[in-house]
VOBA-1610 file (N, C-alpha, C; in pm, whole numbers, padded with zeros to 5 digits, always signed):
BEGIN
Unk+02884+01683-01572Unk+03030+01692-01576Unk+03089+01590-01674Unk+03013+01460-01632Unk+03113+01398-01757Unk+03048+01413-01914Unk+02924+01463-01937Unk+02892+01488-02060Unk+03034+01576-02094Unk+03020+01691-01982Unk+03107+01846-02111Unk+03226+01745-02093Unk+03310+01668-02004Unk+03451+01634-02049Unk+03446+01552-02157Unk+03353+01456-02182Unk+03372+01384-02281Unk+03357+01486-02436Unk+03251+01593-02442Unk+03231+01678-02538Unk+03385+01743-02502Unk+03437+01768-02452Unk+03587+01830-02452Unk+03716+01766-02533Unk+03687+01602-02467Unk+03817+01503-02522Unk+03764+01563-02684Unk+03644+01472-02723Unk+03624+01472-02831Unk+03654+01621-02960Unk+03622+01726-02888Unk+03693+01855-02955Unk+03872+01854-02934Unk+03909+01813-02869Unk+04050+01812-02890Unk+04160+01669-02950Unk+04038+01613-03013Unk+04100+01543-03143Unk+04111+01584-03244Unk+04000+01697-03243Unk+03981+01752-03367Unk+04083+01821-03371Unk+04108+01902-03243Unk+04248+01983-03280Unk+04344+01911-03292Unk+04353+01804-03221Unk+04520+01692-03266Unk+04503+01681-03395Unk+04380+01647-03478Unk+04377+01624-03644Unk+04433+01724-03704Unk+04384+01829-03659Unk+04405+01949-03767Unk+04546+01971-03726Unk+04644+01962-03608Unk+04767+01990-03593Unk+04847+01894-03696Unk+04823+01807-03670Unk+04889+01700-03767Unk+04851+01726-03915Unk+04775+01719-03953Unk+04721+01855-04101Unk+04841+01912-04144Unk+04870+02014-04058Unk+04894+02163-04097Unk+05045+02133-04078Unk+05112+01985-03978Unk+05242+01999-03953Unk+05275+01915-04085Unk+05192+01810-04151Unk+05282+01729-04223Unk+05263+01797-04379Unk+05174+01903-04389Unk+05173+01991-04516Unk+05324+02098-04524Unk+05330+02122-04358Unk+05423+02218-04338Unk+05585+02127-04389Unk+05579+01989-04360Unk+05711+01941-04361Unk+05717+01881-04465Unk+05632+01861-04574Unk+05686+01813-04703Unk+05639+01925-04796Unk+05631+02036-04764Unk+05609+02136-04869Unk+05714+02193-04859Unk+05844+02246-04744Unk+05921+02270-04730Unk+06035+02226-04783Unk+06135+02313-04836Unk+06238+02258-04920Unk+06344+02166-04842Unk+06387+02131-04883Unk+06488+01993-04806Unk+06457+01816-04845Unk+06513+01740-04850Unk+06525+01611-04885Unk+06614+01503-04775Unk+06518+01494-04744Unk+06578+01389-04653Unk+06644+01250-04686Unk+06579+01212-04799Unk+06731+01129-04902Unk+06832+01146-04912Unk+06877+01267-04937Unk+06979+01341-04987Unk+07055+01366-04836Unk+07018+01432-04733Unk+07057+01377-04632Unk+07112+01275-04568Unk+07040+01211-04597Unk+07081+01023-04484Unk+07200+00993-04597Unk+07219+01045-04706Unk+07298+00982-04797Unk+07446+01028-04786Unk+07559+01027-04877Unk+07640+01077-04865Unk+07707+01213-04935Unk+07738+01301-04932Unk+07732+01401-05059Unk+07803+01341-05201Unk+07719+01339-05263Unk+07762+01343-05427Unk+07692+01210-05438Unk+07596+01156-05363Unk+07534+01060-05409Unk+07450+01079-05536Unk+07442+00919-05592Unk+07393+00967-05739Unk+07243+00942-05724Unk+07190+01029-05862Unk+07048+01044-05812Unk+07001+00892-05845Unk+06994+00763-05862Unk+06950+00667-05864Unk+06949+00608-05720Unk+07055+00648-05622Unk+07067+00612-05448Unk+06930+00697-05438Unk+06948+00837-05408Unk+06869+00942-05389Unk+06689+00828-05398Unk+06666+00836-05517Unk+06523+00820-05504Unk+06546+00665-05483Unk+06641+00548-05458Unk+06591+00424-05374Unk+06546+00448-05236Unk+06614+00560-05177Unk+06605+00565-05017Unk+06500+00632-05042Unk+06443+00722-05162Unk+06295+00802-05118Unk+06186+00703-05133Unk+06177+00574-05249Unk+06123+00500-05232Unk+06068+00438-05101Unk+06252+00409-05082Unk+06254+00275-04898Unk+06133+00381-04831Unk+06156+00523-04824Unk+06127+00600-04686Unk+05911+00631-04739Unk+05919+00579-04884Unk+05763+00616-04905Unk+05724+00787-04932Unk+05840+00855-04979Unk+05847+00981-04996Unk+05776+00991-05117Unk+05799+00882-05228Unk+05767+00904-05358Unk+05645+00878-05388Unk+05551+00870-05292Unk+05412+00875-05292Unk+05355+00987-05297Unk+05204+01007-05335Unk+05118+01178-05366Unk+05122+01171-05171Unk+05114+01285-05198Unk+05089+01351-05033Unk+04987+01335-04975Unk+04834+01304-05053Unk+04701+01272-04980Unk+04734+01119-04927Unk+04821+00961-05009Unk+04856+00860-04943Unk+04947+00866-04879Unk+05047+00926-04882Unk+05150+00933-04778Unk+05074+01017-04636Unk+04966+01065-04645Unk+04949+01116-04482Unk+04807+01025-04456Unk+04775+00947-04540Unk+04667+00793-04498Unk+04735+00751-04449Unk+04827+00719-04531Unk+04956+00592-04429Unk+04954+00610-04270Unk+04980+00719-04244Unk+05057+00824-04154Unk+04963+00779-04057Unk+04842+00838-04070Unk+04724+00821-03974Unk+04657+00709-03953Unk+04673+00588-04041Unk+04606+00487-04025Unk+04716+00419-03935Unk+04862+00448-03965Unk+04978+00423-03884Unk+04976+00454-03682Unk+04924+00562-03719Unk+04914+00631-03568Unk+04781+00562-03513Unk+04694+00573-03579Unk+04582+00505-03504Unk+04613+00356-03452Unk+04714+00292-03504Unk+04767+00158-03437Unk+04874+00206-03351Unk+04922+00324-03318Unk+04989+00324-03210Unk+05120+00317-03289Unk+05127+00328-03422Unk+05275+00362-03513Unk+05290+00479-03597Unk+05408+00575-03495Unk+05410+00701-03576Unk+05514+00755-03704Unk+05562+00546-03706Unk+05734+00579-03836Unk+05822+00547-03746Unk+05923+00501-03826Unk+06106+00483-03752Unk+06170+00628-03791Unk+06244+00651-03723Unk+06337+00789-03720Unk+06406+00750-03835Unk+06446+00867-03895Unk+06545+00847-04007Unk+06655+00852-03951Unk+06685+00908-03836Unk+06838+00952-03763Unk+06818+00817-03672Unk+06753+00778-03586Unk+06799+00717-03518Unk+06725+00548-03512Unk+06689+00524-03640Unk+06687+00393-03622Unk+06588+00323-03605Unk+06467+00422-03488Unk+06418+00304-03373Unk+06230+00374-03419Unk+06174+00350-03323Unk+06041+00393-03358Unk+06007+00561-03314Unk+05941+00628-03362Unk+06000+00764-03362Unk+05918+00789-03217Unk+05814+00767-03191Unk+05753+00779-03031Unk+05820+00762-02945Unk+05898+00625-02975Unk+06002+00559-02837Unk+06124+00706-02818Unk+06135+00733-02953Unk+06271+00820-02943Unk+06220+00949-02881Unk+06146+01025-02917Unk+06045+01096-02828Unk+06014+01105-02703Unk+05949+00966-02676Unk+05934+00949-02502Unk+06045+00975-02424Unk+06130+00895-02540Unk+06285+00918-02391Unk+06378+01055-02355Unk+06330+01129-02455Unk+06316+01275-02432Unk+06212+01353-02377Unk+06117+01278-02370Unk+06010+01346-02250Unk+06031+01420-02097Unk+06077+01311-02048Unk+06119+01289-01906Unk+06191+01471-01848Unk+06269+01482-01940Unk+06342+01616-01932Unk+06321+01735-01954Unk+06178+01716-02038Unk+06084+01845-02098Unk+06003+01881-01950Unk+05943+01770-01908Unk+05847+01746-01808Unk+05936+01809-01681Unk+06015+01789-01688Unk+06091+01799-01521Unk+06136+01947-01559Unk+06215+02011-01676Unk+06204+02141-01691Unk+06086+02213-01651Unk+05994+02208-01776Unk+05898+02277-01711Unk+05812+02298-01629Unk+05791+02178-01549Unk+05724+02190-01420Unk+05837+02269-01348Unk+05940+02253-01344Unk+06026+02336-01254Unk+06018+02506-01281Unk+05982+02481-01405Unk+05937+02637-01406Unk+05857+02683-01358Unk+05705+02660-01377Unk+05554+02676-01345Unk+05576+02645-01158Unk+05655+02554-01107Unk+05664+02599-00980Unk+05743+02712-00932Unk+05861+02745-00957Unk+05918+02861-00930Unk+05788+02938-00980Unk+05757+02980-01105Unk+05695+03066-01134Unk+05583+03092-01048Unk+05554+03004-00952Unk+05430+03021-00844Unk+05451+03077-00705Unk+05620+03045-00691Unk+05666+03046-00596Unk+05641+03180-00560Unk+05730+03247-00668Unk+05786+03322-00672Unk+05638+03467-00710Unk+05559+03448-00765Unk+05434+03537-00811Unk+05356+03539-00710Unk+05294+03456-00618Unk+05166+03421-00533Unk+05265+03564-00460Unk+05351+03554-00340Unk+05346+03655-00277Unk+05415+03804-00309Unk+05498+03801-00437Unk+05495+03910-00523Unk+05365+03991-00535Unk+05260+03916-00592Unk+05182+03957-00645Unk+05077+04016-00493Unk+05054+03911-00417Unk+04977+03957-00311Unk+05047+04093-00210Unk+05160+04099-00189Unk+05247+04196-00125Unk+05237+04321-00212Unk+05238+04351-00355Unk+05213+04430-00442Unk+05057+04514-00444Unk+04962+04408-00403Unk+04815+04456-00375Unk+04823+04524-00239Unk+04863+04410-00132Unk+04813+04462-00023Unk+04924+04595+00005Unk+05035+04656-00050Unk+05075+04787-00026Unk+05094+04826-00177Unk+04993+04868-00247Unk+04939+04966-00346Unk+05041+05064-00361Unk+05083+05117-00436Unk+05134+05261-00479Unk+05261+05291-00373Unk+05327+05144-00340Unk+05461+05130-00161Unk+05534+05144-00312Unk+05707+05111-00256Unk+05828+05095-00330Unk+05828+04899-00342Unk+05733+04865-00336Unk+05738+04758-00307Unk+05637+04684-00423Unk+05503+04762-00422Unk+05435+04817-00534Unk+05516+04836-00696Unk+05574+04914-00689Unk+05660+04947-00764Unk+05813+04864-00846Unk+05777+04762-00746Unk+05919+04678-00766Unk+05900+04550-00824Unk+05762+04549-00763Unk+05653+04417-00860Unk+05601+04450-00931Unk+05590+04570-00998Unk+05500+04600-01163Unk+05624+04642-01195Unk+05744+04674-01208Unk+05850+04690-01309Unk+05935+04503-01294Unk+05930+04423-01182Unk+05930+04333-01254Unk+05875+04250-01331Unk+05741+04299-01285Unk+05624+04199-01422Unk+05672+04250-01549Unk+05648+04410-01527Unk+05693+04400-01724Unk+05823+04365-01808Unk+05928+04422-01669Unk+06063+04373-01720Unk+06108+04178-01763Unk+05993+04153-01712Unk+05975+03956-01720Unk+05895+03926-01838Unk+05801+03967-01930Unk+05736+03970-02025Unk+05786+04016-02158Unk+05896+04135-02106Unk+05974+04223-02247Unk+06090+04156-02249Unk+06205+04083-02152Unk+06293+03980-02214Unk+06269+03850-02288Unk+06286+03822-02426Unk+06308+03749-02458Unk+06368+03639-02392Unk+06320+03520-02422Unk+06401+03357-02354Unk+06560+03346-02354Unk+06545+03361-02530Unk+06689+03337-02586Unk+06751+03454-02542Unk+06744+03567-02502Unk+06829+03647-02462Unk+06902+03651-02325Unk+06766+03654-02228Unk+06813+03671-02137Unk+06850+03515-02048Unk+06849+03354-02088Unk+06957+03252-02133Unk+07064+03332-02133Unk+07095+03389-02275Unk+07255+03385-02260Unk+07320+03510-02166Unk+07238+03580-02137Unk+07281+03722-02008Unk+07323+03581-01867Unk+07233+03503-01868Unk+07224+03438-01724Unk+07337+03353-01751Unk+07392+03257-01855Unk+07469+03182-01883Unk+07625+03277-01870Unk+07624+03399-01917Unk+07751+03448-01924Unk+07768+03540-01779Unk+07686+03562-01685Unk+07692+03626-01603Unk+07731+03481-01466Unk+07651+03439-01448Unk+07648+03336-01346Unk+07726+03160-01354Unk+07729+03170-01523Unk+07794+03024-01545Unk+07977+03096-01594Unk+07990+03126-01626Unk+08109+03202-01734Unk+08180+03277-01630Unk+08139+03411-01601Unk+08179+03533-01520Unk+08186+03461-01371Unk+08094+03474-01276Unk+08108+03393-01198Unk+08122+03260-01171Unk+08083+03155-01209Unk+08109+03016-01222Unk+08068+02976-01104Unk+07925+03022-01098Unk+07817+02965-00997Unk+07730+02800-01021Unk+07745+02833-01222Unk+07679+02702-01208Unk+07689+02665-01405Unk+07646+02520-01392Unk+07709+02484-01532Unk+07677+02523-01679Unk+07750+02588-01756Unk+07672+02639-01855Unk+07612+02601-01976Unk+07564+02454-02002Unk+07471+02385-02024Unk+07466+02236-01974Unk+07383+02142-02058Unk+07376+02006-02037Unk+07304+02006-01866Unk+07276+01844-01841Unk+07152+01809-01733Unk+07241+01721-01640Unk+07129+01673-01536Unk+07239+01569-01441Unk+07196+01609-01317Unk+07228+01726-01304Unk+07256+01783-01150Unk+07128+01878-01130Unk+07089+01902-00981Unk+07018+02043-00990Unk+07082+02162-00979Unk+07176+02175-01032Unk+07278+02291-01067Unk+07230+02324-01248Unk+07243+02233-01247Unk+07215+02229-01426Unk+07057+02289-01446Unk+06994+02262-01355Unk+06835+02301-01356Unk+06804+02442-01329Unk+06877+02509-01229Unk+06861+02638-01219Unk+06828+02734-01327Unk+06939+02733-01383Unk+06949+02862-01478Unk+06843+02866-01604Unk+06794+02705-01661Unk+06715+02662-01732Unk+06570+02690-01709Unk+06566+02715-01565Unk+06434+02729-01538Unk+06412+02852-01482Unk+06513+02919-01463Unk+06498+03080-01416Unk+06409+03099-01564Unk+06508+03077-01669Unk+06510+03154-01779Unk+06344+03104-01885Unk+06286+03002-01850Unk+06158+02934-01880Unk+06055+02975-01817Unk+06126+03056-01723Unk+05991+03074-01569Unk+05961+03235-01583Unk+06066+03321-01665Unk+06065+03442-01596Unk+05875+03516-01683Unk+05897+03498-01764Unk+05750+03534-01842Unk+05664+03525-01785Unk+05615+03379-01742Unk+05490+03332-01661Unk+05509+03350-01534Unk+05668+03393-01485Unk+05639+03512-01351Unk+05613+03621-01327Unk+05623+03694-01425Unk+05587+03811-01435Unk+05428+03851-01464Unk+05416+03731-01553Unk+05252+03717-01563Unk+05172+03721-01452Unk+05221+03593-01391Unk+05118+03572-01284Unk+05133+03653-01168Unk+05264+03732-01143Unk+05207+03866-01096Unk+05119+03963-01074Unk+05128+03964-01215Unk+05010+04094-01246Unk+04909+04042-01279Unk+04830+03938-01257Unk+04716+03848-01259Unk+04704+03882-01107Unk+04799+03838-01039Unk+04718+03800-00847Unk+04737+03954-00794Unk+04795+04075-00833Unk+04746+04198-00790Unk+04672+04228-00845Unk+04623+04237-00989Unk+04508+04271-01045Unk+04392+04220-00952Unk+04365+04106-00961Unk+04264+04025-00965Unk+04267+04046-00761Unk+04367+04090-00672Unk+04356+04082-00546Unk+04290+04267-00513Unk+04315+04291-00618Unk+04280+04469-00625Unk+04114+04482-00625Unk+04096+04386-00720Unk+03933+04430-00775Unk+03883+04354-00641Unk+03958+04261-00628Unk+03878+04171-00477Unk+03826+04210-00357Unk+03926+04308-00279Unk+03977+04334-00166Unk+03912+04474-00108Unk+03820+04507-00226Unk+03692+04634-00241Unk+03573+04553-00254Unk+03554+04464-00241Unk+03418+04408-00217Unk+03352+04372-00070Unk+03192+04360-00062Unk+03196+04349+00082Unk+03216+04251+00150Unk+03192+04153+00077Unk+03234+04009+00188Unk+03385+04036+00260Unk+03437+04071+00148Unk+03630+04098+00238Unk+03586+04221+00287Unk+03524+04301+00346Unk+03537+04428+00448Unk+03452+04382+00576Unk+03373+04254+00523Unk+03305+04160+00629Unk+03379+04090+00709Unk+03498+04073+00624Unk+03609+03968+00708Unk+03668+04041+00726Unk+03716+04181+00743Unk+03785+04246+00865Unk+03672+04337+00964Unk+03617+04360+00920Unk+03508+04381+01025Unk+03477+04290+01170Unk+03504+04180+01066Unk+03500+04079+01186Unk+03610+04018+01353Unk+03739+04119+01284Unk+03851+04136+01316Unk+03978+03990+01282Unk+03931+03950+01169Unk+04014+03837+01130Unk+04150+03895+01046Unk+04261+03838+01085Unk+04391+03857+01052Unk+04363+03919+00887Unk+04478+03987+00880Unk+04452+04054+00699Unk+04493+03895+00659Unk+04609+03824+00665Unk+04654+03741+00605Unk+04570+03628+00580Unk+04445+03605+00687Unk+04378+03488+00686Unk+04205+03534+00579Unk+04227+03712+00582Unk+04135+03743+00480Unk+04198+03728+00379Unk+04313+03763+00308Unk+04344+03742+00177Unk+04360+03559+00150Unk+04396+03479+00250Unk+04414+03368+00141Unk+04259+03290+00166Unk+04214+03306+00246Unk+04036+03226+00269Unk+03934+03298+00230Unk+03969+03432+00185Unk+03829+03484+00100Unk+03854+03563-00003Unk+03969+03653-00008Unk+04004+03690-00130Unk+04030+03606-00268Unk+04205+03572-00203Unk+04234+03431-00320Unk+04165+03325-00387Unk+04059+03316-00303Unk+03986+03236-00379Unk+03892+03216-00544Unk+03827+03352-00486Unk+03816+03414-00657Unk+03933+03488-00712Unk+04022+03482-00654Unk+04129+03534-00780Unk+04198+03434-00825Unk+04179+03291-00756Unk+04243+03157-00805Unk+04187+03130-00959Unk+04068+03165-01041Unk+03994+03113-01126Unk+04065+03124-01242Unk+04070+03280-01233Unk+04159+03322-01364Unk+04309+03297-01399Unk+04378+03264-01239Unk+04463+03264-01243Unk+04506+03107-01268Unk+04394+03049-01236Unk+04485+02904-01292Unk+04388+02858-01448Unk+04303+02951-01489Unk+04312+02948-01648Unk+04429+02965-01712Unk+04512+03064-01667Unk+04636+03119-01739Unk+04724+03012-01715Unk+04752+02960-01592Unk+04847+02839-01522Unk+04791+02737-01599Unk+04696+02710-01688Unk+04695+02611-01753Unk+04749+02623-01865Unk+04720+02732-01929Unk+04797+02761-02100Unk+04906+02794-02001Unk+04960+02852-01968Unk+05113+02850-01958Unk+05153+02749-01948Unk+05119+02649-01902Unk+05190+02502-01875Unk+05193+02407-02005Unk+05093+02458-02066Unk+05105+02455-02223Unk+05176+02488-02318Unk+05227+02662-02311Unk+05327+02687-02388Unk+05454+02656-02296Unk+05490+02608-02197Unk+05631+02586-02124Unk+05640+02479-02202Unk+05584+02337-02198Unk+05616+02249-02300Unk+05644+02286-02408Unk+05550+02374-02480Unk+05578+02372-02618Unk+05682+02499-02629Unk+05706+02616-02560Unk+05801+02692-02569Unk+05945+02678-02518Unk+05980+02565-02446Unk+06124+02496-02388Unk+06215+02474-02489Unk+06161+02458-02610Unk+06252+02426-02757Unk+06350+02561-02762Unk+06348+02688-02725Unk+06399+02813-02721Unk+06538+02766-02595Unk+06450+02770-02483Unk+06546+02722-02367Unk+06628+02587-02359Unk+06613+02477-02413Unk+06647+02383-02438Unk+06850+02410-02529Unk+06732+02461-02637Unk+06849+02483-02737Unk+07016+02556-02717Unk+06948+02675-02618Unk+07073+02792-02528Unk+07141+02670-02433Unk+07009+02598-02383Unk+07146+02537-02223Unk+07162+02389-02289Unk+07158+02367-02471Unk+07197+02252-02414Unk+07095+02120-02386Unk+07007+02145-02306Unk+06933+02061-02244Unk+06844+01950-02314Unk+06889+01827-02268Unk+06840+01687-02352Unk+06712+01666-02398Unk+06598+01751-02410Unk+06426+01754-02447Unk+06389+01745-02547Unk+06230+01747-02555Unk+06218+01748-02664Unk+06219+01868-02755Unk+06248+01988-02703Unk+06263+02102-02786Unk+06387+02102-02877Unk+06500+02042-02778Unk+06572+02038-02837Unk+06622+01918-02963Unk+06515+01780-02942Unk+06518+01693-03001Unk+06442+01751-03139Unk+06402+01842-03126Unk+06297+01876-03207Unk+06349+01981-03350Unk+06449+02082-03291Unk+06527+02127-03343Unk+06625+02034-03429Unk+06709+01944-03384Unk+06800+01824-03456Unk+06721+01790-03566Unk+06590+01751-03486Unk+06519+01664-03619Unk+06498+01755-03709Unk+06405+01915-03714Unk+06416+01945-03822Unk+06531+01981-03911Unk+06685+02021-03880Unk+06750+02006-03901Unk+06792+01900-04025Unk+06733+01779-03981Unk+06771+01637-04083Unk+06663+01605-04120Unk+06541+01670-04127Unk+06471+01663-04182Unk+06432+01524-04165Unk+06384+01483-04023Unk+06355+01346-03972Unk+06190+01347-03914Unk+06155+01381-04043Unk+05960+01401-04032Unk+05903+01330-03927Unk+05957+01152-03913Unk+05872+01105-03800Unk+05892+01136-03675Unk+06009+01208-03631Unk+06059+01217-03537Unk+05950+01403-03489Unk+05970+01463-03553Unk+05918+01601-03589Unk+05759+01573-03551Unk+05674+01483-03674Unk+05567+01473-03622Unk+05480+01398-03488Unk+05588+01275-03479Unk+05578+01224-03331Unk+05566+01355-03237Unk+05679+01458-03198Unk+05700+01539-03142Unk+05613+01642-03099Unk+05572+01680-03223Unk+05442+01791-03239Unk+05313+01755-03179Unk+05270+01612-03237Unk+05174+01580-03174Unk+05173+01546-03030Unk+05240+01515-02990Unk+05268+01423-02831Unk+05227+01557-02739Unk+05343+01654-02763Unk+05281+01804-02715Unk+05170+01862-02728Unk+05083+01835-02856Unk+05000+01865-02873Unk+04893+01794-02806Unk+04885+01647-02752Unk+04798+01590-02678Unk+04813+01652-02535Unk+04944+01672-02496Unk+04979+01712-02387Unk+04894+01878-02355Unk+04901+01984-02427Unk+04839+02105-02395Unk+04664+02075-02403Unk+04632+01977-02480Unk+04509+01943-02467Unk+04422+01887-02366Unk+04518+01794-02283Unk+04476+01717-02201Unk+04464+01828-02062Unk+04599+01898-02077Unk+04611+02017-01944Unk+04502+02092-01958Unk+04453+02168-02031Unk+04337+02255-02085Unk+04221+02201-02036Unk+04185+02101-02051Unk+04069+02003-02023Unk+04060+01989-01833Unk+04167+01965-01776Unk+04187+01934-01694Unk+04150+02054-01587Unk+04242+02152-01661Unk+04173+02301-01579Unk+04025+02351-01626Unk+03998+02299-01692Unk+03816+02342-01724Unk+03770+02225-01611Unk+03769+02100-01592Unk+03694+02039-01509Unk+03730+02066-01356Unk+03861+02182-01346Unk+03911+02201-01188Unk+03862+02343-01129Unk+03793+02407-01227Unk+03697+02566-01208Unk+03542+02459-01073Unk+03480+02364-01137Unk+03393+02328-01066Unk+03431+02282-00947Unk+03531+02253-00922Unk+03623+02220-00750Unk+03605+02323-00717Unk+03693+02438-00750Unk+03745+02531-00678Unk+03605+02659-00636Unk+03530+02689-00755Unk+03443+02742-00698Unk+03285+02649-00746Unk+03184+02629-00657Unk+03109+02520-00619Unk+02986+02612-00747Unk+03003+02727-00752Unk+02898+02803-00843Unk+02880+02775-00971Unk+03025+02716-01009Unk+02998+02673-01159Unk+03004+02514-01133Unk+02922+02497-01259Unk+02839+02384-01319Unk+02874+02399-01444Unk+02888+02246-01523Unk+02828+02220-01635Unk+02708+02120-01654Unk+02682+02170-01786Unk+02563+02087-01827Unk+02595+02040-01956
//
């Protein structure tokens, strides 16, 4: 076990390398000037390239991303161009709000799927059946940004149930996380009837009613169990793209994160802030990933690594 995790960390540096690669090719190949920015309009081009100097812009791109990395490897990822301070710090303190979003999603989204999904199996081809596979797909085919602003103008606007953006309250949390959650509810729907379908025809579960044990105490102590495997493979990348997909939801409600910090910055074209950002998430889906590969050997005792 700890060989493959350590062979795990070590492959997902490689992917933090190559993310950071591909983001800081992506942000200085891209048109925009961030001199020209921080500056004032009609600045003359002699301001222009002092501040590209100050900022180390006017370097070849193979030393400007040495810098970068020999920077990060001490735990320095750049000062923000917008705000002053060290671009991690500015980052972190937008963390807090990414984190509490999307876990609020991935729990609703559990809440709300585990007995969807099991009620959907155990009455097959009911109106009930039927009401949980047209909401799985109807949860997969709305868009974020859309159905945000259906929920914002229906429930914040029209009714004035609750606030129609910005944080604070758990009023403010609702609608943010309906609208973050509905995908990976619909998903994990049709993961725990699938996966309770193929189950619930095997003989060990016709052993456990044979035996005359409650249906309910056969589906969650011998069914669910192998249908937990797959289903919290997916609960791991989803918890992956909720971080990294909140920048969508963020942006509609408002909400103080880093998606939305993320958006501003590219906006001003505030690279350290951008690449701080990218990467931090990017350690973050790595570390989750890892975490659910070493939680398959908990849950079922059959797998092993070597």
């Amino acid at each position: 076990m700890f060989s493959y995790t350590l062979r795990r960390l070590l492959e997902g540096v490689f992917v933090i390398v190559g993310v950071s690669v591909v983001v800081f090719l992506l942000l200085h190949l891209s048109p925009g000037d961030p001199a020209q920015l921080m500056l004032r309009e009609g600045a003359s081009a002699e301001e222009v390239a002092r501040v590209r100097t100050n900022l180390g812009l006017d370097r070849p791109l193979p030393e400007q991303y040495g810098t970068f990395v020999w920077r990060a490897l001490q735990g320095d990822l750049g000062a923000s161009f917008h705000y002053r301070q060290s671009a991690i710090e500015v980052v972190i303190d937008f963390l807090p709000e990414t984190l509490y979003l999307s876990l609020a999603a991935l729990v609703l989204s559990i809440i709300v799927s585990l007995p969807l999904g099991i009620l959907s199996a155990l009455r097959r081809d009911s109106v009930w059946d039927l009401l949980g596979t047209t909401f799985a797909v109807l949860g997969q085919a709305m868009p974020p940004f859309w159905l945000g602003i259906v929920l914002i103008f229906v429930f914040a606007v029209r009714l004035g149930w609750f606030p129609t953006s910005g944080s604070g309250t758990f009023s403010h949390l609702i609608l943010p996380a309906v609208t973050l959650s509905a995908y990976q509810t619909a998903l994990f729907t049709r993961l725990v009837r699938s996966g309770l379908l193929e189950v619930l025809g095997q003989d060990y579960v016709r052993t456990a009613h044979s035996k005359g044990l409650h249906q309910l105490r056969v589906v969650w102590k011998h069914a669910m169990r192998n249908t937990l495997i797959p289903l919290i493979t997916v609960m791991g990348i989803q918890l992956g793209a909720l971080i990294a997909g909140a920048i969508v939801v963020e942006t509609v409600f408002a909400w103080p994160g880093v998606g939305r910090l993320l958006i501003l910055a590219i906006s001003s074209r505030d690279y350290p802030v951008i690449q701080a950002g990218v990467l931090l998430i990017s350690v973050l889906v790595v570390l989750v990933n890892i975490v659910v590969d070493v939680l398959y050997a908990f849950i079922d005792p059959r797998i092993a690594y070597s």
